[in-house]
C-alpha positions in Angstrom: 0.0 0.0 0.0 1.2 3.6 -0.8 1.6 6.2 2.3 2.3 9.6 2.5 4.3 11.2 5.6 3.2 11.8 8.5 1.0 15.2 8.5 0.6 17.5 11.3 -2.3 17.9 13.3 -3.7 15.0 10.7 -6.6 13.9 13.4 -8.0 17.0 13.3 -8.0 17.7 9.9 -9.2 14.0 9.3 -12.1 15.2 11.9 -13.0 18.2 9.9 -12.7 16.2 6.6 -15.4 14.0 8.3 -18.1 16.7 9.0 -17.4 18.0 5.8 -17.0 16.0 2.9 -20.0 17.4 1.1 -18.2 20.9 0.7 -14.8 20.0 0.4 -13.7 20.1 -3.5 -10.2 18.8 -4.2 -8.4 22.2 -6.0 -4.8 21.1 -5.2 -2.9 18.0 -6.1 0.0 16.7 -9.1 0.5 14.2 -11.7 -0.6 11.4 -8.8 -0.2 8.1 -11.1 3.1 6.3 -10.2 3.2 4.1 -13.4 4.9 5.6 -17.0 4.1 2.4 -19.5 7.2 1.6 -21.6 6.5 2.1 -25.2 4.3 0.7 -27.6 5.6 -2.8 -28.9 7.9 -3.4 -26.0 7.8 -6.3 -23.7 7.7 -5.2 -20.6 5.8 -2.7 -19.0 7.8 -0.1 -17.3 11.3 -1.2 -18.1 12.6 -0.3 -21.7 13.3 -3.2 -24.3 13.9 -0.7 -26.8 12.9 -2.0 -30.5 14.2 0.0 -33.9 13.1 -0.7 -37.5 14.9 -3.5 -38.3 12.2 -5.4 -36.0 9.3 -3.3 -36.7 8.5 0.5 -38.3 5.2 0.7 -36.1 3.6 0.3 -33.3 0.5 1.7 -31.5 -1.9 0.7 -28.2 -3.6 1.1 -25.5 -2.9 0.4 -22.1 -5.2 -0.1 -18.7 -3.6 0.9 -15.5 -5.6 0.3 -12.0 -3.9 1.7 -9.1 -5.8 0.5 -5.9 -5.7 3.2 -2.7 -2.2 5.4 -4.7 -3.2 7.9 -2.3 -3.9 7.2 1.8 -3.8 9.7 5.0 -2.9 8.1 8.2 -2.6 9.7 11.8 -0.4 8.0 14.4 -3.6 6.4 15.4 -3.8 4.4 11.9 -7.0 6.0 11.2 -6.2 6.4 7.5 -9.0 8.1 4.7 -7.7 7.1 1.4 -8.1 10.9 -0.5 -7.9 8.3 -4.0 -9.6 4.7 -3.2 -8.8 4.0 -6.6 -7.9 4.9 -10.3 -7.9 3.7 -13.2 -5.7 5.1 -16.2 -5.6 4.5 -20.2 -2.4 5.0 -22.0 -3.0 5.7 -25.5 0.6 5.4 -27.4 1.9 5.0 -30.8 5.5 4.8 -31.6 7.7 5.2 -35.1 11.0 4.3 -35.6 13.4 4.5 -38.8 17.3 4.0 -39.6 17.4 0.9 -37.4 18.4 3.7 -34.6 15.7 6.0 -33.8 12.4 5.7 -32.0 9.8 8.9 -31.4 6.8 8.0 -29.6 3.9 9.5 -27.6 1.7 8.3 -24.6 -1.5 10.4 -23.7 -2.7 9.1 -20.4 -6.5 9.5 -19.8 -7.9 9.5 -15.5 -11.3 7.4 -16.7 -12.0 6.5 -12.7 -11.0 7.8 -9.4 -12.7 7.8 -6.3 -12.0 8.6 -2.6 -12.5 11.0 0.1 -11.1 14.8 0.3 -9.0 15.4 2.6 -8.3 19.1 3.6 -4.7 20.5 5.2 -3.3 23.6 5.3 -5.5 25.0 3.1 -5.6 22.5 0.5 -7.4 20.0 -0.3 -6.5 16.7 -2.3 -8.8 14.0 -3.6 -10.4 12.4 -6.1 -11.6 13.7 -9.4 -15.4 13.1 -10.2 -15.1 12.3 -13.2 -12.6 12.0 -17.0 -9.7 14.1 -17.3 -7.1 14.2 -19.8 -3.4 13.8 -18.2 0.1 15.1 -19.5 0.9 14.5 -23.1 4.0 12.8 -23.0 6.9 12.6 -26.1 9.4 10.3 -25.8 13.0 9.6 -28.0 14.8 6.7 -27.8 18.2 6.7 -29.4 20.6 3.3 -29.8 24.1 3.9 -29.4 25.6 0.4 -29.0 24.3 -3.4 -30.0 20.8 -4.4 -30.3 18.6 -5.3 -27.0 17.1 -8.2 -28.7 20.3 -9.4 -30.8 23.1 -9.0 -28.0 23.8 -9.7 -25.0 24.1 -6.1 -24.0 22.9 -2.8 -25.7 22.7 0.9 -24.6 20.5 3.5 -25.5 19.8 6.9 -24.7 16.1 8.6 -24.3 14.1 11.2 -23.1 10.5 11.6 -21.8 8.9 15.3 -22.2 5.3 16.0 -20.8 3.1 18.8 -22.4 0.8 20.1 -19.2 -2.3 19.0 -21.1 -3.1 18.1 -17.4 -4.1 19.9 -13.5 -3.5 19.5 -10.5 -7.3 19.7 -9.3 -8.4 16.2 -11.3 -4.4 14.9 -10.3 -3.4 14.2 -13.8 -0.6 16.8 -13.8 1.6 19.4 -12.3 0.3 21.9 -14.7 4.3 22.6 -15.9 6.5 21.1 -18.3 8.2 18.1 -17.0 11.4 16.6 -18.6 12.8 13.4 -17.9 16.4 11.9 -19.2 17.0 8.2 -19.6 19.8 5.8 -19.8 18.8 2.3 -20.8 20.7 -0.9 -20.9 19.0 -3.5 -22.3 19.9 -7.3 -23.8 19.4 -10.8 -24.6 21.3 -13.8 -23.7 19.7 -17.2 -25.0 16.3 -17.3 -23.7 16.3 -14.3 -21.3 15.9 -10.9 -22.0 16.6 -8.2 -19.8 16.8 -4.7 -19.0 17.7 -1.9 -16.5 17.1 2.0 -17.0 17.6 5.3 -14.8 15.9 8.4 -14.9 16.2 11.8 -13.8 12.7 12.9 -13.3 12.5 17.4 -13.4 9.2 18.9 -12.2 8.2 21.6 -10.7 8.5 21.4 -6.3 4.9 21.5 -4.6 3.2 20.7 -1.8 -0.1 20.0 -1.2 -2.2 18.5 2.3 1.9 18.5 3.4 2.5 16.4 1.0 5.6 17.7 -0.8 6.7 16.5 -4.4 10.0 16.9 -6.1 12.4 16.2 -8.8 12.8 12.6 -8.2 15.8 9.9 -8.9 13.8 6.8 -11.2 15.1 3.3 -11.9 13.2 0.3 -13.4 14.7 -3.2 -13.7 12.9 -6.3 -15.7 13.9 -10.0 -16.7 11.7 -12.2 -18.5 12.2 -15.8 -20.4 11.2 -16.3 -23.6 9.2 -19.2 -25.1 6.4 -20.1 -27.4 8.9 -20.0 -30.4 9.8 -16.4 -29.6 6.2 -14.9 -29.0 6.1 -14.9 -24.9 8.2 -13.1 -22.5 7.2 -13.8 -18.5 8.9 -12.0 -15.7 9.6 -10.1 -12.7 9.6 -6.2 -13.0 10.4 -3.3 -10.7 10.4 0.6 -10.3 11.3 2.9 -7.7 11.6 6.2 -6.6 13.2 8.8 -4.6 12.4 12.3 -4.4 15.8 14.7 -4.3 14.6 17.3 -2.2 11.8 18.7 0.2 10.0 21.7 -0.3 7.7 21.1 2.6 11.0 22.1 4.7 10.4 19.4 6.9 14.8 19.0 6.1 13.9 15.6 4.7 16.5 14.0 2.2 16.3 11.7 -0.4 14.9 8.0 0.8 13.1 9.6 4.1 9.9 8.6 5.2 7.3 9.7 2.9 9.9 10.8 -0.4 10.2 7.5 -1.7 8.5 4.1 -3.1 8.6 1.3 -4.6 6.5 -1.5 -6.9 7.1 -4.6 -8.0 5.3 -6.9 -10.6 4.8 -9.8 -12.7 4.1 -9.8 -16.5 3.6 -11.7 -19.3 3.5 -10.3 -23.1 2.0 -12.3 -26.0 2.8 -11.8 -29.7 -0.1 -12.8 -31.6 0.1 -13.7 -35.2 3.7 -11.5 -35.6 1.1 -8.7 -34.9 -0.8 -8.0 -31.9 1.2 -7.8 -28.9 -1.3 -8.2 -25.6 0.0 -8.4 -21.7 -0.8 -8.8 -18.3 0.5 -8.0 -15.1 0.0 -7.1 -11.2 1.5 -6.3 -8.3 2.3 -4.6 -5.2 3.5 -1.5 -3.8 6.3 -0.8 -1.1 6.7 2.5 1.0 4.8 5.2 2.0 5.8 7.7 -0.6 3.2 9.7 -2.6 1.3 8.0 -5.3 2.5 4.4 -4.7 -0.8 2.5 -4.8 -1.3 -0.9 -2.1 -1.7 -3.2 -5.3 -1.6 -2.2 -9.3 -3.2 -4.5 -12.1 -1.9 -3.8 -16.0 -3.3 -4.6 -19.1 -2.2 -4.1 -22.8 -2.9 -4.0 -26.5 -0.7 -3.1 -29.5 -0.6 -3.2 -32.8 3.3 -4.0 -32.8 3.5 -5.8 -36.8 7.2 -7.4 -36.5 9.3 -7.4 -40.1 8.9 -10.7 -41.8 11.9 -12.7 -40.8 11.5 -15.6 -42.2 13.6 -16.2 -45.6 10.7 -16.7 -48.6 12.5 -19.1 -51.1 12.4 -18.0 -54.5 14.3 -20.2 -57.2 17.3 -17.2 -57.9 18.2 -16.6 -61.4 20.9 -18.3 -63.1 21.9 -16.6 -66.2 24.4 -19.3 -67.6 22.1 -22.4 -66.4 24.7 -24.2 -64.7 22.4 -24.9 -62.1 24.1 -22.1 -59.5 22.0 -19.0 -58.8 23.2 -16.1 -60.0 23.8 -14.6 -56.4 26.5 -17.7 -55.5 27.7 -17.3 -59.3 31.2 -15.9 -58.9 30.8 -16.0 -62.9 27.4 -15.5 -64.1 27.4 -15.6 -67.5 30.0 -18.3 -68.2 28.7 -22.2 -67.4 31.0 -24.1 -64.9 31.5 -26.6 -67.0 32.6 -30.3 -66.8 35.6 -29.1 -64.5 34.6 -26.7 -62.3 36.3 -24.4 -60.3 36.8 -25.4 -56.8 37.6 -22.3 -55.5 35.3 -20.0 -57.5 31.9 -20.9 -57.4 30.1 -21.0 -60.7 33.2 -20.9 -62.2 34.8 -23.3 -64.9 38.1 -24.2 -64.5 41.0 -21.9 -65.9 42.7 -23.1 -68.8 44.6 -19.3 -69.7 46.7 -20.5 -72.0 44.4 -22.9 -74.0 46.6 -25.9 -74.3 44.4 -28.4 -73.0 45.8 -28.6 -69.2 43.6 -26.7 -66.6 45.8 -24.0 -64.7 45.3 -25.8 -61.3 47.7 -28.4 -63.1 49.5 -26.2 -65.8 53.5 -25.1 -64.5 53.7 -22.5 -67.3 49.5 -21.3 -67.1 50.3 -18.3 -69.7 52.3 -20.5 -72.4 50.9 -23.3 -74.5 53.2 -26.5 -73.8 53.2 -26.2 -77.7 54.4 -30.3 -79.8 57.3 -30.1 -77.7 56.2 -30.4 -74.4 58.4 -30.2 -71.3 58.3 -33.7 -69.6 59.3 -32.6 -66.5 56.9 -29.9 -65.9 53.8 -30.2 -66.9 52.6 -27.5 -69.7 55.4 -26.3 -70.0 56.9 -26.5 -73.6 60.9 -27.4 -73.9 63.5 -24.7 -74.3 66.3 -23.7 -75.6 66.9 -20.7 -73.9 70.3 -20.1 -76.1 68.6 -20.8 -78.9 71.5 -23.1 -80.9 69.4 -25.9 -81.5 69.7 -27.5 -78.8 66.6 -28.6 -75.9 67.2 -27.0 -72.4 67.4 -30.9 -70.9 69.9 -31.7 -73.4 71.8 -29.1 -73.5 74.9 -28.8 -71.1 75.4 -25.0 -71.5 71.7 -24.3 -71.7 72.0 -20.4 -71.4 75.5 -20.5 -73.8 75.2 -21.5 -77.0 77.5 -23.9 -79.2 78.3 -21.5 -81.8 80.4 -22.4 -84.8 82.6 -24.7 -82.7 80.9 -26.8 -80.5 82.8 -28.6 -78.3 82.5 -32.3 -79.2 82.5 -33.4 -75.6 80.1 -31.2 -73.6 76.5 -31.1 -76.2 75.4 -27.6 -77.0 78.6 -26.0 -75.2 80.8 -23.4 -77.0 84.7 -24.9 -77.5 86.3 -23.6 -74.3 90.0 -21.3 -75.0 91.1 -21.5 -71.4 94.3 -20.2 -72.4 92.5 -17.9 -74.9 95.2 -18.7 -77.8 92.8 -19.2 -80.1 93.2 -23.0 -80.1 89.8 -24.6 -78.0 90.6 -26.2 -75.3 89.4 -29.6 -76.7 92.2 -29.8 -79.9 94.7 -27.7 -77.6 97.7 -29.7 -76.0 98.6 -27.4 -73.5 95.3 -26.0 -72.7 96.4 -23.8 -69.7 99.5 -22.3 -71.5 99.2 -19.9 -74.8 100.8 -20.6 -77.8 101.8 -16.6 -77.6 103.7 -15.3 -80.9 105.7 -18.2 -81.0 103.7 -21.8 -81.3 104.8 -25.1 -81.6 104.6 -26.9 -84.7 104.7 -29.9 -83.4 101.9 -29.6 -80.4 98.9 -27.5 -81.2 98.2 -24.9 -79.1 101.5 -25.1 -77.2 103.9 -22.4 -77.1 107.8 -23.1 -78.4 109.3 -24.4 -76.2 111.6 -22.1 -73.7 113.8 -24.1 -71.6 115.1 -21.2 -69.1 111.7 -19.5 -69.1 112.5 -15.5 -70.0 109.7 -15.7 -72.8 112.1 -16.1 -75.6 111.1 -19.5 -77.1 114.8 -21.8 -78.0 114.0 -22.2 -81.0 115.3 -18.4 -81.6 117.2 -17.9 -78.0 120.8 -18.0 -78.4 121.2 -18.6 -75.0 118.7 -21.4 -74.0 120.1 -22.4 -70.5 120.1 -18.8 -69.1 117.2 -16.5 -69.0 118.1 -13.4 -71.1 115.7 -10.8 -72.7 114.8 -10.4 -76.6 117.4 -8.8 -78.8 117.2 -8.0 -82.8 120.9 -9.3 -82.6 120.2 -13.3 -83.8 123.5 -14.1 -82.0 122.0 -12.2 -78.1 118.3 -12.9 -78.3 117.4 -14.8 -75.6 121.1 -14.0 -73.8 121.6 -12.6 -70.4 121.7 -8.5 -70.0 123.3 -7.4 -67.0 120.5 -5.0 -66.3 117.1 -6.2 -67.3 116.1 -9.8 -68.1 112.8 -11.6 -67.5 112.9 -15.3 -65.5 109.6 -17.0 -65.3 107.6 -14.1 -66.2 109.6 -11.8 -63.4 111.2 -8.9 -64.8 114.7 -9.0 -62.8 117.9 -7.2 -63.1 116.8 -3.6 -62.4 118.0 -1.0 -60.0 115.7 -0.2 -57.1 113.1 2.4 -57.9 113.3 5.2 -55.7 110.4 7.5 -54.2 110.0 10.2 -51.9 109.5 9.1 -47.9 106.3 7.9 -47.2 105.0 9.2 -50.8 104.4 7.6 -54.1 106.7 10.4 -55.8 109.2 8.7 -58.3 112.8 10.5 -57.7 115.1 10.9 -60.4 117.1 7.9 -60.2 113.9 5.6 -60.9 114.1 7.3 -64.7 116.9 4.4 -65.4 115.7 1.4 -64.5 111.7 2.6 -65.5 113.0 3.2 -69.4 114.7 -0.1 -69.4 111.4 -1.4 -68.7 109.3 0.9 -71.5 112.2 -0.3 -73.9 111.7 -4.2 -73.1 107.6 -3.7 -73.6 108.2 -1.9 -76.7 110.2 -4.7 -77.8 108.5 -7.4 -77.0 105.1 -7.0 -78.5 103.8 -10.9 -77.2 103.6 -9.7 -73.8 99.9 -8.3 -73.8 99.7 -7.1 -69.8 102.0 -6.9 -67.3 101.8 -6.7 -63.7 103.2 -3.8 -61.4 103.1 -4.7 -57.9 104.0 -3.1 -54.8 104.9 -3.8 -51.4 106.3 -2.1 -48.3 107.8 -3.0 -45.3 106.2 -3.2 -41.6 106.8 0.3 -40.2 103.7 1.6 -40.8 99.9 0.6 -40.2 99.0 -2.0 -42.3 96.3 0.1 -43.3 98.6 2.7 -44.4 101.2 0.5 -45.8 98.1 -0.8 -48.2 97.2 2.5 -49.4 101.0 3.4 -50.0 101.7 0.4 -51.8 98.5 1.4 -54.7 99.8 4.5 -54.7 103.3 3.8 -56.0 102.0 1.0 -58.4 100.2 3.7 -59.9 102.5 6.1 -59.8 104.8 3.6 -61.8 101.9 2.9 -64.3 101.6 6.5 -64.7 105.3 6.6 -66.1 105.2 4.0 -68.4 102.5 5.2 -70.1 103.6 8.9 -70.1 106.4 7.2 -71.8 104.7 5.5 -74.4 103.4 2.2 -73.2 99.7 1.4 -74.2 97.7 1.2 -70.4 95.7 -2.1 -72.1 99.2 -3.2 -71.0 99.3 -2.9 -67.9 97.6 -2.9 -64.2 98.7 -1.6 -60.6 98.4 -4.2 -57.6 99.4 -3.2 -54.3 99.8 -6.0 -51.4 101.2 -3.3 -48.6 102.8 -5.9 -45.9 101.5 -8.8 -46.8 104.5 -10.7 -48.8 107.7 -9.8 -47.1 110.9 -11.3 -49.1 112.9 -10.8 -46.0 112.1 -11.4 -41.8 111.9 -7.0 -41.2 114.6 -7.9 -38.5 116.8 -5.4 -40.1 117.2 -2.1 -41.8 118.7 -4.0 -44.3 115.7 -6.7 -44.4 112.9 -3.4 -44.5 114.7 -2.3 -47.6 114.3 -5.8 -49.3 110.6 -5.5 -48.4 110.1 -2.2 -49.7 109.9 -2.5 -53.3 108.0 -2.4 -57.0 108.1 -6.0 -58.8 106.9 -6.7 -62.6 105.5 -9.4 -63.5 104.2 -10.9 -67.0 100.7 -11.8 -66.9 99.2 -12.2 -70.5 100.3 -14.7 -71.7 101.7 -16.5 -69.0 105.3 -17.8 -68.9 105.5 -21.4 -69.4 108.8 -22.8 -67.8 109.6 -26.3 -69.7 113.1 -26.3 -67.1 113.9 -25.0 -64.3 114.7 -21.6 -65.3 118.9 -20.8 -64.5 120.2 -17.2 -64.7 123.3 -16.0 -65.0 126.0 -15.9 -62.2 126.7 -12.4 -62.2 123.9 -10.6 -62.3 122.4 -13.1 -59.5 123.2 -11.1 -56.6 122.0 -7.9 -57.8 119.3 -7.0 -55.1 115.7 -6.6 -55.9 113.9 -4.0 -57.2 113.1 -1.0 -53.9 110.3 1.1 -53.5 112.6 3.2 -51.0 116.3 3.9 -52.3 118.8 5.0 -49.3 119.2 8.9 -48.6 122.5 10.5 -48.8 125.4 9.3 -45.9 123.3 5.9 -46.3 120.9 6.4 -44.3 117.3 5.7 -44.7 113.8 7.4 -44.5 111.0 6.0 -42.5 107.8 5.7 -43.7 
């Protein structure tokens, strides 16, 4: 049962209300009826299952609300004179919603009963109406931000409730002021429960009438219901409750006191009939002595809540190639699948890009015909010859070189090597490794003359066979011993030590000698295509530096020889820095062995029949040095 607070000097106003019932007129009083009815369509009945267009566009009812004693005086006695015995309520409400987001609705409540006895206090006096009144239009807006309430397990939504004072106070159907009421609602469904949960904050206008006082008010609803009957019937549990925030009535009364809050509590059930017409019942009790919170409540509903036809209507699809797959599954529509279809594309025949009979799941080469030639080892693929000399890839042993003119008889499809490049192939070549040079044998193809103490000058013309010489126009010195220049086994020997400025590749003046000798002996002997100039140093200095000095001088030599008419084709700079010492670097004597420039024949290279023997005299004569000795013999560092 519903209760107000306790009101002062209530016997005697309870007396007077007695003796004078027939000229008491309620003229004071508010929006008395507890219950706000969820929506049209929804499923429960004061706790928001909020519905968009995807389920329905439309939805429209009525619903009956009878509140039983929402309005009782009692003095500390329990005398109690209930100012509203009873009242009963219809909810007319019609709801739209579009973009599968947004609801708009309205609910215009209508007092068709009340009865009860007046009760006067203060100055006021509250009771029922005599007859219909019109309550407080009310809008409402229901916005979804997250999930579904009927397709997730959890949704939220935002809304709003605005009443139009269509209402008064004197027939208790409204506060005759705008009211405004902001809503969060949570709402879901998990298997076959749905749920929900919302919170309001409930402006109106503060008044207090028979010292009753009424006030913005904190709202909350909860509801859980299971589903069955394939879908159609939700049963549950709902409940609402109240607290007024404040009291005007000065009484210094927060929110929760006696007499500022109450509570109800219900069962329902909602019945969708023929994906249509959604009807309910429900009742319940009331808890509390706040104002308007009636001893029991019955509900009743009706709506016209048409749901969207769910349920898929099979209609043969077209098929445009009649292969017997519906156009909306055909990944290619206007093309028959075939007798190989394509497993991965449905509809699909099976690829065959190239046309040569193999489908491209099974084709290596998918955008080249295997052609009459196939490959045999990979399948639609046709043979190559990526050389093009004739000659099939698998066949061939130089597949990307081709024979040419002179194949080589012993390797198919491979070019005659010239290792030596003498211009003899390798294959009819005797010495294969050696050039025949200017000079070859007669006797052995390919093979140079023969040149017993190996200084390049074959026996057949070198007057002195045993003992590497150098070249000479005189017939009776070719091939003879020159005490300062001579070549043994491709080593140019004999010459004085170049000489360079300390730790630079500068060539002094007393390097011109021995540097001409060389010139003279390349001029001379035109067989030697490329010689080598290679320098070295001792270990003095870093062996990064001694690198870098050692490549500079070899240059700086090459630099000379061709200034001095020696064709560069001829020739190439090494430098090895530290890294071949002739001597232990114990010494100074040992360093200046190690420092030096060394020439050696390259192209073609020597070919030593014997082991080459030079001359006693000239045997000592020290290696060529990169560093001569300064004046009063005595040597530069690096």
């Amino acid at each position: 049962m519903t209760r107000t607070s306790r009101i002062a000097a209530l016997c005697a106003a309870l007396l007077a209300a007695a003796t004078g019932r027939a000229q008491a007129v309620p003229n004071d009083g508010w929006a008395a009826d507890r219950f706000e009815p969820t929506p049209a369509g929804d499923v429960f009945f004061a706790s928001d299952h909020p519905w968009y267009s995807a389920t329905r566009a439309f939805a429209g009812g009525l619903t009956l609300d009878h509140a039983v004693s929402p309005l009782v005086f009692r003095d500390n006695a329990g005398t109690s004179v209930a100012a509203i015995g009873q009242m009963l309520t219809g909810h007319l409400g019609a709801v739209v919603s579009f973009a599968d987001r947004v609801g708009l609705g309205v609910s215009f409540p209508v007092a068709l009963v009340q009865d009860g006895e007046p009760v006067t206090v203060g100055g006021s006096t509250v009771g029922a109406a005599s007859g219909v009144a019109m309550g407080d239009l009310r809008a409402t807006a229901r916005v979804r931000i997250v999930g579904q309430s009927d397709g997730d397990a959890f949704s939220l939504h935002a809304a709003a409730h605005v009443w139009l004072p269509l209402g008064s106070r004197a027939t208790n159907t409204g506060d005759e002021a705008v009211r405004v009421e902001p809503r969060l609602i949570a709402a879901g469904r998990g298997g076959a429960v749905r749920w929900s949960a919302t919170v309001g904050y409930h402006l109106r206008p503060d008044h207090v009438a028979a010292q009753v006082a009424v006030a913005q008010e904190l709202r909350v609803s909860v509801a859980i219901g299971v589903v069955a009957l394939d879908e159609r019937l939700t049963v549950g549990p709902e409940a609402w409750a109240y607290t007024s925030l404040g009291d005007p009535s000065q009484q210094g009364r927060g929110a929760f006191s006696e007499g500022l809050w109450g509570a109800e509590a219900i069962v329902g059930a909602h019945l969708l009939a023929a994906h249509a017409v959604l009807v309910g019942v429900g009742g319940g009790a009331g808890f509390g002595n706040g104002y308007g919170v009636p001893a029991a409540r019955l509900l009743a509903t009706v709506a016209y809540a048409p749901v969207r036809n769910t349920e898929p209507v099979y209609q043969r699809p077209l098929d445009s190639d009649g292969d017997d797959v519906g156009d909306p599954d055909d990944q290619c529509p206007t093309t028959p699948r075939g007798a190989h279809p394509d497993v991965a594309r449905e509809g699909c025949p099976a690829a065959d890009s190239d046309g040569d009979g193999l489908l491209d799941a099974d084709d290596r080469c998918v955008s080249e015909p295997q052609g009459a030639q196939p490959d045999p080892t990979r399948a639609g693929c046709p043979l190559r010859d990526r050389d093009s000399d004739g000659l099939f890839d698998p066949d061939d042993t130089c597949p990307e070189q081709p024979g040419g003119p002179s194949p080589d008889p012993t390797r198919r499809g491979c070019p005659s090597a010239d290792r030596d490049r003498d211009g003899v192939a390798d294959h009819e070549d005797l010495c294969p490794d050696v050039a025949a040079s200017t000079s070859p044998d007669t006797a052995r193809r390919g093979c140079p003359t023969p040149d017993g103490d190996g200084d390049m000058v074959p026996d057949a013309r070198d007057a002195c066979p045993t003992v590497a010489g150098v070249p000479s126009e005189d017939a009776s010195r070719c091939g003879c011993a020159n005490p300062r220049v001579r070549i043994v086994a491709g080593e140019v020997r004999g010459l004085a030590p170049l000489v360079f400025h300390t730790n630079e590749d500068g060539l002094k003046h007393e390097s011109a000698r021995p540097l001409e000798l060389v010139a003279g002996l390349l001029r001379g002997t035109t067989y030697i295509r490329r010689l080598a100039i290679e320098g070295h140093t001792d270990e003095r200095a870093t062996p990064e530096r001694a690198q870098t000095l050692s490549e500079e001088r070899a240059r700086s030599v090459m630099r000379w020889l061709i200034q001095h008419g020696v064709a560069a084709e001829r020739l190439e700079a090494r430098g090895f820095g530290q890294t071949r010492p002739i001597a232990p670097n114990h010494s100074e004597e040992d360093r200046l062995r190690n420092q030096r420039v060394e020439f050696r024949v390259v192209d073609p290279a020597p070919a030593v029949s014997a082991p080459a023997r030079e001359p006693s005299a000239p045997a000592s004569a020290p290696a060529p040095s990169v560093e001569a000795p300064a004046r009063h013999h005595r040597r530069h560092r690096h």
